[in-house]
N, C-alpha and C positions, 0 to 999 in steps of 0.2 A: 692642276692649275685652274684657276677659275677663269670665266669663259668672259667676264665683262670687265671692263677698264674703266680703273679709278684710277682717280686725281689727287693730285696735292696742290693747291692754288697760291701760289706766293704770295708775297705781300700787298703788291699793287691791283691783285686783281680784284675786281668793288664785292664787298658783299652782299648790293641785291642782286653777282650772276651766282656766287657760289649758292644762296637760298634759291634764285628760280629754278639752276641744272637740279640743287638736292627735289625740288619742288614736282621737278620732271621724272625722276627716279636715276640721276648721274650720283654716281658711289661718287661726291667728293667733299673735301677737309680743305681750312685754310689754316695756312702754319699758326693762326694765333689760334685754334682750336687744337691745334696739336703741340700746343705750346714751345712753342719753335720761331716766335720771331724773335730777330735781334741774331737768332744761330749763324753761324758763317755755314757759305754755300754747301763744302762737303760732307757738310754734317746733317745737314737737310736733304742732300744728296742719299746719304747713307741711311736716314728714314724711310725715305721714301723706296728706297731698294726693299726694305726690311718687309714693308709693309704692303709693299706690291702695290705702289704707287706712281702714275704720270705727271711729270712736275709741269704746272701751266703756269708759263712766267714770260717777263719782257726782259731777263736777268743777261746780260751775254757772259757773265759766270761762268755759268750752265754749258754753255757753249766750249767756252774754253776745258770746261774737266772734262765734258766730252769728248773733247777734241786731244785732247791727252791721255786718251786710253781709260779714263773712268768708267765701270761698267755702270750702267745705269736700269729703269723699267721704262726709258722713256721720258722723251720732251718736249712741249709741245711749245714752242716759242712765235710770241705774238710779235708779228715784225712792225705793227703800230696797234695803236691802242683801239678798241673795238668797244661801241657801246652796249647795254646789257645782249639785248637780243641777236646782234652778230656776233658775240661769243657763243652764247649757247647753241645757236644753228653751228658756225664751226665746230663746235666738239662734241655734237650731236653727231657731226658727218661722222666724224672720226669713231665713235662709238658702233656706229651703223657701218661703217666699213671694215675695220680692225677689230682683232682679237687680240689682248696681251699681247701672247706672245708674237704676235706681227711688230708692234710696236718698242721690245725692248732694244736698248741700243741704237733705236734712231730717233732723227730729230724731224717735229713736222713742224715747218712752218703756216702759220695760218696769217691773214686770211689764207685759204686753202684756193689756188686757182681752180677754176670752172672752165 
């Protein structure tokens, strides 16, 4: 297993964070780069499993297949919307503190309490 955690960045999330995180060196794709938007949730689910992927989304989707026994790599669900540079410090932290596999199967809410 590889030792660094990538992302899959849903739809809503802006793409000047997904270019500044790639900018930083964050392994991460937005579903229109993975040609994946418009896809219904568990099938983007099921990508991102494939690909050893953390889905960053505002989606409660997400939430719900989770919560129904859906195995996942991981979710990092923003509970409001964060402008460029408080995304990236949050999943920077997360990057700096988590390994994959710490992260598969759970959900982290960000912002991240301090």
């Amino acid at each position: 297993m590889q030792n660094e955690i990538r992302f899959l960045a849903d739809e809503h999330i802006d793409l000047p964070a997904i270019k500044s995180l790639r900018a930083r060196g964050t392994d991460i794709i937005s579903l229109k780069e993975a040609n994946l938007r418009g896809f219904p949730d568990d099938e983007i689910l099921l990508f991102a499993n494939k690909e050893n992927r953390v889905i960053v989304t505002r989606d409660k989707d997400f939430l719900r297949l989770a919560s129904s026994g859906t195995r996942h790599k991981g979710i990092i669900f923003l509970t409001k919307s964060l402008d460029t540079s408080n995304l990236i410090r949050e999943l920077e932290k997360i990057t700096i503190l988590y390994k994959p596999q710490d992260v598969e199967n759970s959900i982290f809410y960000i912002p991240l309490k301090q």
